[in-house]
N, CA, C and O atoms as a Tinker XYZ file with bonds, in Angstrom:
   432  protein
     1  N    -27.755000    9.718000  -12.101000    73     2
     2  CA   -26.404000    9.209000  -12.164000    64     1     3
     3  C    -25.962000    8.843000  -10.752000    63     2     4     5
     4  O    -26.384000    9.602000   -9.879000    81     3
     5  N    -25.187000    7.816000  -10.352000    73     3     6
     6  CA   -24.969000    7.495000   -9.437000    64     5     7
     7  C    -23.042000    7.372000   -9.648000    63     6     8     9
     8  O    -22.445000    6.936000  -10.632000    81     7
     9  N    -22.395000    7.972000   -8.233000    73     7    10
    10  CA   -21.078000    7.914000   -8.418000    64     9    11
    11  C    -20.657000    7.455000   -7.065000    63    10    12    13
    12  O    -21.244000    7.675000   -6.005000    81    11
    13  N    -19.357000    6.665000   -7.286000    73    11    14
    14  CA   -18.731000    6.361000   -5.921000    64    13    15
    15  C    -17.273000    7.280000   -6.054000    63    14    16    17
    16  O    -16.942000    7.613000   -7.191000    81    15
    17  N    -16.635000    7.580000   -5.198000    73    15    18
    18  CA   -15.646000    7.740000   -4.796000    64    17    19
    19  C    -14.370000    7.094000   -4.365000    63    18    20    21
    20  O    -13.982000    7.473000   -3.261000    81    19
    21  N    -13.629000    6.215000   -4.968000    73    19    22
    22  CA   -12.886000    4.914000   -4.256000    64    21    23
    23  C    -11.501000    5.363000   -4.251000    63    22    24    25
    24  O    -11.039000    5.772000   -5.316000    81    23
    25  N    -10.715000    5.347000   -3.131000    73    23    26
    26  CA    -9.543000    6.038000   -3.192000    64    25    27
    27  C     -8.360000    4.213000   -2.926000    63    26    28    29
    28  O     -8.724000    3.106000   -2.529000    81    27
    29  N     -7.026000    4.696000   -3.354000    73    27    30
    30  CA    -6.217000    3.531000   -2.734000    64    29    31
    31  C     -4.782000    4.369000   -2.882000    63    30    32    33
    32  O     -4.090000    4.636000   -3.864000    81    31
    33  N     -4.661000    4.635000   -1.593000    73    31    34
    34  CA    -3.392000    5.325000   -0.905000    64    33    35
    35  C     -1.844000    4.328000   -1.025000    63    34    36    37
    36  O     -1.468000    3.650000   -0.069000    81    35
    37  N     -1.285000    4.373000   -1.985000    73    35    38
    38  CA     0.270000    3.356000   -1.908000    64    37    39
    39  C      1.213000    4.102000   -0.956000    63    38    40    41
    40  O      1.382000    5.278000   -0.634000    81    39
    41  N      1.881000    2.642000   -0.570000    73    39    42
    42  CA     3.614000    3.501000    0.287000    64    41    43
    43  C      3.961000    2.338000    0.449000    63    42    44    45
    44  O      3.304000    1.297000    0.435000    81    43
    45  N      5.501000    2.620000    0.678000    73    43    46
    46  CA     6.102000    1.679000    0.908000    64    45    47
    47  C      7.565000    2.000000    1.981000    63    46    48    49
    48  O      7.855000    3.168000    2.237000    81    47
    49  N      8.060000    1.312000    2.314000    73    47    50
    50  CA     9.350000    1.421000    3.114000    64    49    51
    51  C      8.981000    1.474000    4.762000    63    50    52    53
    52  O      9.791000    1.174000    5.639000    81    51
    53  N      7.959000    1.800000    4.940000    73    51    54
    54  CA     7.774000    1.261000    6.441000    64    53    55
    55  C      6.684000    1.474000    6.760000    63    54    56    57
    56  O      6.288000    2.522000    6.249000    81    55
    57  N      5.822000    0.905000    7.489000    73    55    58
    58  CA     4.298000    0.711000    7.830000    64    57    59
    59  C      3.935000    2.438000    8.569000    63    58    60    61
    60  O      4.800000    3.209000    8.985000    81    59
    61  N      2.407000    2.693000    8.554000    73    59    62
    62  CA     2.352000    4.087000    9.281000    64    61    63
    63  C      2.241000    3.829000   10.606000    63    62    64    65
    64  O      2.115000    2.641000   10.902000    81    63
    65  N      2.248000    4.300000   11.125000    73    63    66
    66  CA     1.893000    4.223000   12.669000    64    65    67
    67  C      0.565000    3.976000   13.207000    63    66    68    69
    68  O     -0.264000    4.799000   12.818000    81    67
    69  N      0.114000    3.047000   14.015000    73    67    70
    70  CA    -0.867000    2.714000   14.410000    64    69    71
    71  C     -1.411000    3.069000   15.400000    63    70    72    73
    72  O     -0.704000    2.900000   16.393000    81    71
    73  N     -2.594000    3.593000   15.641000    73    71    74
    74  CA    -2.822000    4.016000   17.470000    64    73    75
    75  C     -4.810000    2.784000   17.853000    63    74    76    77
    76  O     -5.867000    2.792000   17.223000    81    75
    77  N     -4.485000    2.185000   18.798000    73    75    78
    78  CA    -5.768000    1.475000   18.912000    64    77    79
    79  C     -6.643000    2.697000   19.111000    63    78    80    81
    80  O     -6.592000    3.734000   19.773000    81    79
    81  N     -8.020000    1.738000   17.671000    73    79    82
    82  CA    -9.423000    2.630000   18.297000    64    81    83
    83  C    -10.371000    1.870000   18.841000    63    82    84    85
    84  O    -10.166000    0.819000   19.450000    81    83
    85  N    -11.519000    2.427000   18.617000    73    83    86
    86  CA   -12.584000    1.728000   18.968000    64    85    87
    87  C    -13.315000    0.648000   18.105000    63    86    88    89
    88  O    -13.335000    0.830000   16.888000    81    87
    89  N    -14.078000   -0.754000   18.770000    73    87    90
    90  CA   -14.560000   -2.028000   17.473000    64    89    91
    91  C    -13.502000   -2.540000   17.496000    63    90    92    93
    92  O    -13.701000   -3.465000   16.708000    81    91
    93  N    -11.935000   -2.693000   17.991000    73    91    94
    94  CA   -10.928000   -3.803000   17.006000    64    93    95
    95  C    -10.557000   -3.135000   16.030000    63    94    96    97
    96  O    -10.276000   -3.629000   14.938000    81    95
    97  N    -10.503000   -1.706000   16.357000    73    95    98
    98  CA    -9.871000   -1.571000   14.730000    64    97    99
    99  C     -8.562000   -0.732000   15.225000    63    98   100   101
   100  O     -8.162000   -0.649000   16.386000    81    99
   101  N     -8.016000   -0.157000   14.112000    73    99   102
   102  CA    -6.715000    0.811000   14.431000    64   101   103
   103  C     -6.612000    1.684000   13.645000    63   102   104   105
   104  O     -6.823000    1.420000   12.461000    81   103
   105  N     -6.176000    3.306000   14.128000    73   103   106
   106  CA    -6.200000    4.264000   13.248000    64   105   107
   107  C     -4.412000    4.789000   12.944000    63   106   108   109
   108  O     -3.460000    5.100000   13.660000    81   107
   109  N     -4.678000    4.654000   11.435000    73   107   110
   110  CA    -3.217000    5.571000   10.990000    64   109   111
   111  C     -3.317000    6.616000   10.234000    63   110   112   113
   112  O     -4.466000    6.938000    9.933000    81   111
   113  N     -2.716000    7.060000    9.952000    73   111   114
   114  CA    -2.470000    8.313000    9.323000    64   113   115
   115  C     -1.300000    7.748000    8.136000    63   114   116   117
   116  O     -0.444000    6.877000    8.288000    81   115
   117  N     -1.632000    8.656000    6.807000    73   115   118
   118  CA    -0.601000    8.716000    5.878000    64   117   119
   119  C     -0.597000    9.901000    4.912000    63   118   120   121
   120  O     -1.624000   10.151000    4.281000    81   119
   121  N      0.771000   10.822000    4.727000    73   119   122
   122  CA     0.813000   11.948000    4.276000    64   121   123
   123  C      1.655000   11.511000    2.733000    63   122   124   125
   124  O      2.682000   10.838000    2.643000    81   123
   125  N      0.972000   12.038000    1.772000    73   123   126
   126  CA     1.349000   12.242000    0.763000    64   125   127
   127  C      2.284000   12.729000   -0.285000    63   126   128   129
   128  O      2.676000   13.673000    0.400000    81   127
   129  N      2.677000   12.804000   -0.924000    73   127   130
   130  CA     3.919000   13.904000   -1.235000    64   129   131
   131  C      3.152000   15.208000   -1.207000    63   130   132   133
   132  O      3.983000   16.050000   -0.867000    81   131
   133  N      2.264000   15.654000   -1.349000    73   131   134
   134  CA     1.535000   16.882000   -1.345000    64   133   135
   135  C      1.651000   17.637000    0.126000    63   134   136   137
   136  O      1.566000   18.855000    0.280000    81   135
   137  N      1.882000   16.561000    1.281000    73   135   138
   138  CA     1.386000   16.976000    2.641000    64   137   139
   139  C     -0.291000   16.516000    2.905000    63   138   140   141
   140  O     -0.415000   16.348000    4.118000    81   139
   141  N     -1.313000   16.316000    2.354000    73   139   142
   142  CA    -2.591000   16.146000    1.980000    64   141   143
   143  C     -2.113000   14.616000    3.163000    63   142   144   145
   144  O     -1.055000   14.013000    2.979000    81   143
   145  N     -3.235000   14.168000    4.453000    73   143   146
   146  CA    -2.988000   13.797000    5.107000    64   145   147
   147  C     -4.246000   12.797000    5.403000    63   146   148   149
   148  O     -5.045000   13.098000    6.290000    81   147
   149  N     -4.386000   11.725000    4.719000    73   147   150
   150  CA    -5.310000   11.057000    5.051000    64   149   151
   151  C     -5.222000    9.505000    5.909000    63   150   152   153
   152  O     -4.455000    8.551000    6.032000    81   151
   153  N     -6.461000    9.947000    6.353000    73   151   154
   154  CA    -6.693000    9.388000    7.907000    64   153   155
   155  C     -7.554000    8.044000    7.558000    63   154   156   157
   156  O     -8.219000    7.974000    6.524000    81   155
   157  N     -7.471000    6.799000    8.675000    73   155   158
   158  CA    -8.187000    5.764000    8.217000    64   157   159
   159  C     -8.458000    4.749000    9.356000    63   158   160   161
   160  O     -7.444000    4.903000   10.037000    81   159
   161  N     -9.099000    3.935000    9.897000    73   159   162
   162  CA    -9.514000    2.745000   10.651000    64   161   163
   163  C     -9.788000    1.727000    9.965000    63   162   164   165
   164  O    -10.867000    1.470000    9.431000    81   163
   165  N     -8.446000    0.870000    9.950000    73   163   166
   166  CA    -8.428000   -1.008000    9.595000    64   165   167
   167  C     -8.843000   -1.294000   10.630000    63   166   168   169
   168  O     -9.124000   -0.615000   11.617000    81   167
   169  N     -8.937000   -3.277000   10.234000    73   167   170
   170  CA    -9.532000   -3.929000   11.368000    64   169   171
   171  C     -8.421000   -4.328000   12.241000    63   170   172   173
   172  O     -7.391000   -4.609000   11.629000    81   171
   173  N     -8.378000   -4.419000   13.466000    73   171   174
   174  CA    -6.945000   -4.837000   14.099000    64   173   175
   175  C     -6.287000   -6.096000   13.408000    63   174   176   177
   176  O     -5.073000   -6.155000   13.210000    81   175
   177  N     -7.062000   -6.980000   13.095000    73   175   178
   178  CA    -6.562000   -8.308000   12.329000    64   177   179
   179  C     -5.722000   -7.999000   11.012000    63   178   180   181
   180  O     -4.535000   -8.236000   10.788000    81   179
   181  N     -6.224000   -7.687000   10.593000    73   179   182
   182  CA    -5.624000   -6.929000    8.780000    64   181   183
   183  C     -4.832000   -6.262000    9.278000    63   182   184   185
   184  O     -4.001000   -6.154000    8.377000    81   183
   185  N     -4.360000   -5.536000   10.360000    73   183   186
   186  CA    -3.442000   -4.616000   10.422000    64   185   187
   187  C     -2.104000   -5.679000   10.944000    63   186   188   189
   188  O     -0.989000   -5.630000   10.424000    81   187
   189  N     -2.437000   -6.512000   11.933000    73   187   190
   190  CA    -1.833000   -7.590000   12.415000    64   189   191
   191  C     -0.830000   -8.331000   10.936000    63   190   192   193
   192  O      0.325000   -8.107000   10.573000    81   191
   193  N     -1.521000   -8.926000   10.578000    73   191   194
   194  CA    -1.351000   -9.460000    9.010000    64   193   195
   195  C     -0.187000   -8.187000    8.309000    63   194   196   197
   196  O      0.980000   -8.465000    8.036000    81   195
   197  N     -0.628000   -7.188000    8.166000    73   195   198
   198  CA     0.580000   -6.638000    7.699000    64   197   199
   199  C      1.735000   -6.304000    8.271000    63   198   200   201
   200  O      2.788000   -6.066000    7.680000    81   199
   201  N      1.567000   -6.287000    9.280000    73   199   202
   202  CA     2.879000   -6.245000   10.115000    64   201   203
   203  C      3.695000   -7.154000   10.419000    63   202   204   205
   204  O      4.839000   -6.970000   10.836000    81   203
   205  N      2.983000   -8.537000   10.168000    73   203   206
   206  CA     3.750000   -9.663000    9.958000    64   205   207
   207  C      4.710000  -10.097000    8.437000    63   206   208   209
   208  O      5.884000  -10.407000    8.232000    81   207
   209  N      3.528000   -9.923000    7.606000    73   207   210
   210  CA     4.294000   -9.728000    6.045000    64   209   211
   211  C      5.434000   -8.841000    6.029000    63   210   212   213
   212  O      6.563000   -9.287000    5.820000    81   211
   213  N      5.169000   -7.359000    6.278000    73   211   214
   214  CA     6.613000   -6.904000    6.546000    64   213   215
   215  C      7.807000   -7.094000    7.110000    63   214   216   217
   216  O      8.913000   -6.621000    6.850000    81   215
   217  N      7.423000   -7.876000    7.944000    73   215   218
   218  CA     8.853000   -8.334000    8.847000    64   217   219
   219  C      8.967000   -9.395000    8.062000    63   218   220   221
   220  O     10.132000   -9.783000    7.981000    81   219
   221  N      7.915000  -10.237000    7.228000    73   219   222
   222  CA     8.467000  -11.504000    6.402000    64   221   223
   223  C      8.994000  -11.306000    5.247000    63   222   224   225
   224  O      9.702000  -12.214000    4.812000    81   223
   225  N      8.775000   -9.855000    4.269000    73   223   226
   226  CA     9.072000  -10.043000    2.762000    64   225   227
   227  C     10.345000   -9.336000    3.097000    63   226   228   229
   228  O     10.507000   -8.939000    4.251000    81   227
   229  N     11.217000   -9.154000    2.233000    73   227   230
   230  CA    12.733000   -9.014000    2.244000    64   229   231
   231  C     12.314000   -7.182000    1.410000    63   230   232   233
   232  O     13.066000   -6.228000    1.609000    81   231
   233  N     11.246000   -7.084000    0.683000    73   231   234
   234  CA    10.745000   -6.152000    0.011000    64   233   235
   235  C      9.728000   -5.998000   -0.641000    63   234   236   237
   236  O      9.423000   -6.709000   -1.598000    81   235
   237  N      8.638000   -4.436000    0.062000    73   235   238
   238  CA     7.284000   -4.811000   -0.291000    64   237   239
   239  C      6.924000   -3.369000   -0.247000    63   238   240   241
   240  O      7.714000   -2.475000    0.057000    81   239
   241  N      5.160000   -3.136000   -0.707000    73   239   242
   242  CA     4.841000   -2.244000   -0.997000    64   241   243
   243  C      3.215000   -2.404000   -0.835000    63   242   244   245
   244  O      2.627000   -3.047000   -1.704000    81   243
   245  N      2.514000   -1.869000    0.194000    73   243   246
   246  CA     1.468000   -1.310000    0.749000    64   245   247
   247  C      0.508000   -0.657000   -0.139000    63   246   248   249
   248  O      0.624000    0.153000   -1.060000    81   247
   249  N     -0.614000   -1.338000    0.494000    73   247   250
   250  CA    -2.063000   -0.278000   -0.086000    64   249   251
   251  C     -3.311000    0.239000    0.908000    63   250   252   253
   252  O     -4.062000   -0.651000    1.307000    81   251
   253  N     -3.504000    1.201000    1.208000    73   251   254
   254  CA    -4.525000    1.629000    1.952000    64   253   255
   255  C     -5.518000    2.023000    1.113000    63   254   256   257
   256  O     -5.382000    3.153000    0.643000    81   255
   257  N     -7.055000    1.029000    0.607000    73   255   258
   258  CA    -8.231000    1.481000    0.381000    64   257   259
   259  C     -9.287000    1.463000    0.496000    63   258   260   261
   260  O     -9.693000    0.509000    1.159000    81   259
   261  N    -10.187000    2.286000    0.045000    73   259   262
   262  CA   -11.800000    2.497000    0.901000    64   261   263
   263  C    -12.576000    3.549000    0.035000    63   262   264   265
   264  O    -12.299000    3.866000   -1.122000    81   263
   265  N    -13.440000    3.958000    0.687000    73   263   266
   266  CA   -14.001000    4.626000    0.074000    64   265   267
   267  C    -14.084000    6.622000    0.785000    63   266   268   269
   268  O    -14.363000    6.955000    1.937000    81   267
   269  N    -13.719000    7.589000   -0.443000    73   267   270
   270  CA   -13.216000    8.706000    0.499000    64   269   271
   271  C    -14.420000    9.181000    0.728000    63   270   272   273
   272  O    -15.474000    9.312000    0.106000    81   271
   273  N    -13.805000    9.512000    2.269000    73   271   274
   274  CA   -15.238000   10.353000    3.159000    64   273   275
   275  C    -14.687000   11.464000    3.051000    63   274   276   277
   276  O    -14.183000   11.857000    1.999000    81   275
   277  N    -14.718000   12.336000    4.489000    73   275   278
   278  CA   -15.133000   13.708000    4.564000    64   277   279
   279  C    -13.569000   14.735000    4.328000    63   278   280   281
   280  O    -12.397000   14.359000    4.337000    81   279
   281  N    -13.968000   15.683000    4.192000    73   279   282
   282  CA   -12.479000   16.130000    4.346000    64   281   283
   283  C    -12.280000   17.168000    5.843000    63   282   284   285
   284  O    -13.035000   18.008000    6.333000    81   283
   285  N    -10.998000   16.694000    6.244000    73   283   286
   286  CA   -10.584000   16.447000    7.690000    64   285   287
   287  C     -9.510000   18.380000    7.384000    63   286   288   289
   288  O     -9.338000   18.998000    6.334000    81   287
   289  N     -9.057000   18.713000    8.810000    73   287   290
   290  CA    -8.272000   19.734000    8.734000    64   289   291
   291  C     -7.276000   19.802000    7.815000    63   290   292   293
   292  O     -7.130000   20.799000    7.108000    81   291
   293  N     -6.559000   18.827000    7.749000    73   291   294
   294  CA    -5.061000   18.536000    6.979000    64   293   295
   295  C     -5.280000   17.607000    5.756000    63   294   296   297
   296  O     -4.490000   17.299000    4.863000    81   295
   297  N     -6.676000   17.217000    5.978000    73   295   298
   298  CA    -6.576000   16.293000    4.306000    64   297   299
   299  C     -8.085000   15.383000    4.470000    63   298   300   301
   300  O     -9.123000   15.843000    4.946000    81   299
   301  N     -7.942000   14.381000    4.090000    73   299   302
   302  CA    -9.305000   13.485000    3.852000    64   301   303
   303  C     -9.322000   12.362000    4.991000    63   302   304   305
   304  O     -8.435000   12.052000    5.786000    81   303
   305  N    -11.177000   11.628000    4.744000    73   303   306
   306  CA   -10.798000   10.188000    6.168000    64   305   307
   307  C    -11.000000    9.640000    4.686000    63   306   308   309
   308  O    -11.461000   10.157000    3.669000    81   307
   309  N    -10.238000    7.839000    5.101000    73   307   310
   310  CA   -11.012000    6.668000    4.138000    64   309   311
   311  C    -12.086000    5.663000    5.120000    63   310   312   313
   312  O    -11.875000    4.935000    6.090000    81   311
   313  N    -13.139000    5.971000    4.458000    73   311   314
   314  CA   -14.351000    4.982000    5.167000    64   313   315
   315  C    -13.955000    3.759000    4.932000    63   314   316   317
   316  O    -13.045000    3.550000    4.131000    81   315
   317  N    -14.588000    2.746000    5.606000    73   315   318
   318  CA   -14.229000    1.376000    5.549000    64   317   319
   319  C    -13.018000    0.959000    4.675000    63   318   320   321
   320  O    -13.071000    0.527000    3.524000    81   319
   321  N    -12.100000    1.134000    5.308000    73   319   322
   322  CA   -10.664000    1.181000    5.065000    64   321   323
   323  C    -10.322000   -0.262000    5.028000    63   322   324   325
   324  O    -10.888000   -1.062000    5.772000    81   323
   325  N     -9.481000   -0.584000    4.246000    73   323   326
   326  CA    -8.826000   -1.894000    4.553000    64   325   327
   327  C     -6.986000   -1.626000    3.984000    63   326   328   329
   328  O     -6.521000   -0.588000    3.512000    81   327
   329  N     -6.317000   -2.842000    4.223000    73   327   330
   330  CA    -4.889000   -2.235000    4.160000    64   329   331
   331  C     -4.050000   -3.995000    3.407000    63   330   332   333
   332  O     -4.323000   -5.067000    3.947000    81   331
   333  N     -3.346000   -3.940000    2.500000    73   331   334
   334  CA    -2.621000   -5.043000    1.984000    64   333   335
   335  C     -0.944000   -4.623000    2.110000    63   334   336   337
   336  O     -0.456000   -3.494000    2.156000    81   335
   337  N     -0.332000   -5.815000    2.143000    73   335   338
   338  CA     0.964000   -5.929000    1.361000    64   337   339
   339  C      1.493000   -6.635000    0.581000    63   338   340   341
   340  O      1.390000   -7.824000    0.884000    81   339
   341  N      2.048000   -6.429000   -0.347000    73   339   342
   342  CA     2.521000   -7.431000   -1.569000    64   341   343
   343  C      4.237000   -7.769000   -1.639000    63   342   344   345
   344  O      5.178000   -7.048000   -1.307000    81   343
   345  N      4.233000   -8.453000   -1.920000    73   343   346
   346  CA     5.667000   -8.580000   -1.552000    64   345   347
   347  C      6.537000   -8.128000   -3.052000    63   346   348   349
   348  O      6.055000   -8.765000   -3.989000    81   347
   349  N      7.502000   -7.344000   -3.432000    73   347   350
   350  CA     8.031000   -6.849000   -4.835000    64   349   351
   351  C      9.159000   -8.266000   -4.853000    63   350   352   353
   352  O      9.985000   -8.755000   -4.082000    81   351
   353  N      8.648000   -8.537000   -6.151000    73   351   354
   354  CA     9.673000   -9.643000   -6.468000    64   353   355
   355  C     10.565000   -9.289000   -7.646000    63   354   356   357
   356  O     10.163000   -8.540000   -8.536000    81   355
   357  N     11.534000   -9.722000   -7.648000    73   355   358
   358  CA    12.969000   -9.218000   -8.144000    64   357   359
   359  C     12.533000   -9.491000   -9.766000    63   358   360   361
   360  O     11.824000  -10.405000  -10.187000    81   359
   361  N     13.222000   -8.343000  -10.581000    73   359   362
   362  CA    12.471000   -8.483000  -11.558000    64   361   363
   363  C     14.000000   -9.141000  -12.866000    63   362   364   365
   364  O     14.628000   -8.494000  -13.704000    81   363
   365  N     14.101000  -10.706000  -12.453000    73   363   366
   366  CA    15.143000  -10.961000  -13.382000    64   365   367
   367  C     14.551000  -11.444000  -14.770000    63   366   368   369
   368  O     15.143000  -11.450000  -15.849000    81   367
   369  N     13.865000  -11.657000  -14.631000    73   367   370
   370  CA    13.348000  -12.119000  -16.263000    64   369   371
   371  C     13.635000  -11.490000  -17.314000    63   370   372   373
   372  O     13.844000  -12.059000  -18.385000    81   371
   373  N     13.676000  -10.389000  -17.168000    73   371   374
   374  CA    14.128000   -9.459000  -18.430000    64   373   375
   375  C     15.138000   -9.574000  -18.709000    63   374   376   377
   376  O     15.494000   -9.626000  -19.887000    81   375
   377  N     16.050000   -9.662000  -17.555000    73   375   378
   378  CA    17.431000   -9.154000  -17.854000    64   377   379
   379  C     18.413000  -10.338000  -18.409000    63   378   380   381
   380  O     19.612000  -10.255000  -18.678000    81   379
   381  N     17.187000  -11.919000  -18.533000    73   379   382
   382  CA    17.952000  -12.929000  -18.426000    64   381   383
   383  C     17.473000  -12.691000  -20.352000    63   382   384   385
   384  O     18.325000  -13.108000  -21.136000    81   383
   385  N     16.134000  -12.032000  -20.997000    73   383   386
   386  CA    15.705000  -12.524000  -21.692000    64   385   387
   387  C     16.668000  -11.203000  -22.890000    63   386   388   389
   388  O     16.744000  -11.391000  -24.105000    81   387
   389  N     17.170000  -10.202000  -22.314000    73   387   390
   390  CA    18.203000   -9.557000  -22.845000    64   389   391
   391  C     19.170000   -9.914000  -23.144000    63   390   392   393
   392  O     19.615000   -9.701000  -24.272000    81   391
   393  N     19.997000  -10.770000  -21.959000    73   391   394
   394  CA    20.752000  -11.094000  -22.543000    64   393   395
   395  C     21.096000  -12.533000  -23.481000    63   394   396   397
   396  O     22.182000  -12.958000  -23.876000    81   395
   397  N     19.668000  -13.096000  -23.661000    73   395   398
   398  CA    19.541000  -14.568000  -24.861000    64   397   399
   399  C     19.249000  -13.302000  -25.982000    63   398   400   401
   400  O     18.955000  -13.918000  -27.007000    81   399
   401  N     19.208000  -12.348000  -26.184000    73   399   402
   402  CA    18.706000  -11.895000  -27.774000    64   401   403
   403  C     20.272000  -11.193000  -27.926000    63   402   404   405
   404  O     20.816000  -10.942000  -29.002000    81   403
   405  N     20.803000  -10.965000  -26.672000    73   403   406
   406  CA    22.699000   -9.934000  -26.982000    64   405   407
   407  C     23.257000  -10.961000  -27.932000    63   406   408   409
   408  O     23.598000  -10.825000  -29.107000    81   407
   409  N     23.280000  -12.657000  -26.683000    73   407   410
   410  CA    23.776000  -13.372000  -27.483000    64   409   411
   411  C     23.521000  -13.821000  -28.580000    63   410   412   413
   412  O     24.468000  -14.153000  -29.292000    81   411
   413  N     22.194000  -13.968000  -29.047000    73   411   414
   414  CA    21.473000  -14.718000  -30.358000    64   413   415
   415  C     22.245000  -13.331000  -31.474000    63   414   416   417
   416  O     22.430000  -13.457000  -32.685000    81   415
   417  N     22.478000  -12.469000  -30.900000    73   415   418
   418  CA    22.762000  -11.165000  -32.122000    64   417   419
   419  C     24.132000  -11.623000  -32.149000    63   418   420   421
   420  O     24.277000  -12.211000  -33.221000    81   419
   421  N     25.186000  -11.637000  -31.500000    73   419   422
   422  CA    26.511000  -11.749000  -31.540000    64   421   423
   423  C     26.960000  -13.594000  -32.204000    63   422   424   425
   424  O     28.058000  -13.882000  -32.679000    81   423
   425  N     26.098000  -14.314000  -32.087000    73   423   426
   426  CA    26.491000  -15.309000  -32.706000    64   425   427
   427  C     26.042000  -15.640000  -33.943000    63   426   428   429
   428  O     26.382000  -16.645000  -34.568000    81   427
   429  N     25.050000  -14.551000  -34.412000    73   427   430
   430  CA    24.614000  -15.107000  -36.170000    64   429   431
   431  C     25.379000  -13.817000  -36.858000    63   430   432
   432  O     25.395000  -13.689000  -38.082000    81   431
């Protein structure tokens, strides 16, 4: 049997903190609601990229994933880490498609 391990860490509301490492890459840290504290190295570019999206989307929500390595003092690393942002888009559709069935009810 063969198994992988693939983790993908969400957050949102403000980027983690970055410290330069070694290769071009950058290491952050992100703690969980648990406290469970996992550690990771993006590529400086991808990290670049998200820090730009954030200052561009009005509202968004982050993914840190990879594959989980070892476990560290305070929590886990993610191996070959990579990092996205998506931008949350306003969710009116529903509320427009609620209120065509309020009205379709109140006028038959």
């Amino acid at each position: 049997m063969e198994v992988k391990s693939e983790v993908t860490i969400k957050f949102s509301g403000e980027l983690p903190t970055a410290t330069p490492a070694a290769n071009k890459k950058v290491a952050i840290e992100l703690t969980d609601q648990n406290g469970i504290v996992f550690t990771a190295q993006v590529n400086a570019k991808s990290w670049r990229k998200a820090e730009t999206s954030a200052s561009e989307f009005a509202d968004w929500a982050g993914a840190v994933s990879g594959k989980l390595g070892v476990r560290t003092e305070n929590g886990f690393e993610i191996i070959d880490a990579g990092i996205q942002l998506f931008e949350k888009k306003a969710k009116e559709a529903k509320a427009e498609v609620g209120a065509a069935v309020s009205e379709a009810g109140v006028s038959s």
